[in-house]
N, C-alpha and C positions, 0 to 999 in steps of 0.2 A: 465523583463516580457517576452522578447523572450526565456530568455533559457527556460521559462515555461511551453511556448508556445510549441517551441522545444522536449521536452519532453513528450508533451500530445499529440502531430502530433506523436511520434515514437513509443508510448503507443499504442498509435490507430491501427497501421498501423498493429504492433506484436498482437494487438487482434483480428485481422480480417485476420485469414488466406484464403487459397486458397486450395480448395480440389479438385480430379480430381472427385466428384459428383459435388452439386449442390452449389453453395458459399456461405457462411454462413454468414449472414448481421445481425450485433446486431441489435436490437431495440431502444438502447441507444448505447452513444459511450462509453464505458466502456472495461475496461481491465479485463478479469473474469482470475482469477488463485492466485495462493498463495502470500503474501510478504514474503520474508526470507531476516532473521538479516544477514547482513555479518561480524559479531563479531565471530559465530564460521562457517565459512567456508560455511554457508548457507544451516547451518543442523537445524537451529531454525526458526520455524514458527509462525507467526503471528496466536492465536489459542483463539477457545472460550471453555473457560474453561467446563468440563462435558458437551459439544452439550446444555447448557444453553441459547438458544435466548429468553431472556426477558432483558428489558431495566434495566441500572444500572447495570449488568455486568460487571465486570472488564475484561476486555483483558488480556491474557499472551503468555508470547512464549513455545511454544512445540514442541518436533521434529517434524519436517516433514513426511507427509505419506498422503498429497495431499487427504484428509478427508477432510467429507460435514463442518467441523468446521472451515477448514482453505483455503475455497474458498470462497475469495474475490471478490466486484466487485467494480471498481476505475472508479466511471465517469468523464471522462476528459473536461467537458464544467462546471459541478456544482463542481467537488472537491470533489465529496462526497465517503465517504467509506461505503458498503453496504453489510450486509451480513444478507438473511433471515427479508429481509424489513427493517431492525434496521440499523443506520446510527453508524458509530465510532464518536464518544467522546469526547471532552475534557471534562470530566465530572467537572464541577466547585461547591464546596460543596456551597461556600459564593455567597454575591452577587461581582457583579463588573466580568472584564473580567480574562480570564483566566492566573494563575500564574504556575511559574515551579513547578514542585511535584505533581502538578494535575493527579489523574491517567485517565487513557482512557478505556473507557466502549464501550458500547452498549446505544443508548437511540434513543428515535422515531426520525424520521428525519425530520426538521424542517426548513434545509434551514437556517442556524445562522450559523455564521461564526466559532464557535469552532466546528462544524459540517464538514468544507473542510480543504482539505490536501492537499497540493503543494508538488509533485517532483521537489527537489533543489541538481542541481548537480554540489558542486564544482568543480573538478576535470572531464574537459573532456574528462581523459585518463580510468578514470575507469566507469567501467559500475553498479557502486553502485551508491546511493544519499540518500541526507537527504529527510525529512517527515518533513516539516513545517505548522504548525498546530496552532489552540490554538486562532484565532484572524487571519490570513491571510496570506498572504507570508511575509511581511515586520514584525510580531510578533519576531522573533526571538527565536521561542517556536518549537521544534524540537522534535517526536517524541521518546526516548529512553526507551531501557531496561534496569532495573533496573540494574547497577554493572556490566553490562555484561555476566550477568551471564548466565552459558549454563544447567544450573539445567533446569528440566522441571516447566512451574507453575512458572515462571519469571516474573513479575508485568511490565505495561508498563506505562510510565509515560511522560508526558512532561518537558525539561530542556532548558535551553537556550543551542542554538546552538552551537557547538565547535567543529564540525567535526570528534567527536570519532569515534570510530568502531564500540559502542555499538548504535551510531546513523547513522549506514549505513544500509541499506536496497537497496531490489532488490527486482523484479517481477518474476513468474515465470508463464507464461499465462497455462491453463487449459481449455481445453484436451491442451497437450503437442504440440508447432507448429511442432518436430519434425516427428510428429506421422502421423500431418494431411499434411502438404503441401508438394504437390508433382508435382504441374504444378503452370503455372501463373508468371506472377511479378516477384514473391518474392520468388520464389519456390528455387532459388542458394543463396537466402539470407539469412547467419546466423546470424546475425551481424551488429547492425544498428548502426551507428556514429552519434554521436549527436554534432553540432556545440558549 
């Protein structure tokens, strides 16, 4: 639970930059900006298909181009993934909890646990992580792209965890920290180490 913890401290930190006007203080603590697959090099984004926000939605991945489709926002005390009031998914067809192949939508947010998503990062050397989802950190149920595949319109599914490529992901906060921080703290900070 600390590397979680870990994670959600250096989420936080990267979303709350420092501008030489007036400092910009979420109203939740949330990470606003894109996720990208790191299967192709971090050209594939977490995207909602045709700007479609109604619930039961399927998610897929599409290039990158930092559109209203693929800004996210990752609250880091509830887990929840938000985009356009609609929470991410383990959309579950049956009853009972959530299994691998389930795909991931869009649906009201409710506060149930196939509703939050844990950054899990095995490797402290890289600045990628898994997306564990599905039932809670301990589920074993990891967010992936279908096959890896770098097609546009990639289906996103949950699988049990295995540390593929096509289940590493990365943030990319929104507006760009490059753009905005220029004094403060963090302003010589590119680069956050996470224990």
């Amino acid at each position: 639970m600390r590397r979680y913890a870990s994670i959600a401290a250096a989420l936080l930190v990267a979303s709350c930059p420092v501008s030489a006007g007036a400092p910009l203080a979420p109203s939740e603590p949330v990470v606003r900006g894109t996720i990208r697959g790191d299967f192709a090099y971090g050209s594939q984004c977490l995207s909602v298909p045709a700007v479609e926000y109604l619930p039961g939605v399927y998610l897929e991945m599409r290039p990158c181009r930092n559109s209203v489709d693929q800004i996210f926002e990752w609250n880091v005390v509830s887990f929840e993934i938000k985009i356009h009031n609609l929470c991410v998914d383990a959309l579950r067809s049956g009853p009972g909890s959530s299994q691998p192949g389930d795909p991931v939508g869009l649906w009201y947010c409710q506060g149930k646990r196939h509703q939050q998503w844990f950054p899990f990062r095995s490797n402290p050397y890289l600045p990628t992580f898994s997306i564990v989802g599905g039932g809670g950190p301990a589920s074993n149920l990891c967010l992936e792209s279908l096959y890896a595949s770098t097609v546009a319109g990639t289906p996103l599914l949950i699988a049990y965890c295995n540390g593929g490529d096509n289940q590493q992901f990365r943030t990319q906060p929104w507006p760009a920290l490059d753009d905005m921080v220029s004094s403060g703290p963090f302003s010589q900070s590119r680069v956050l180490l996470l224990d």
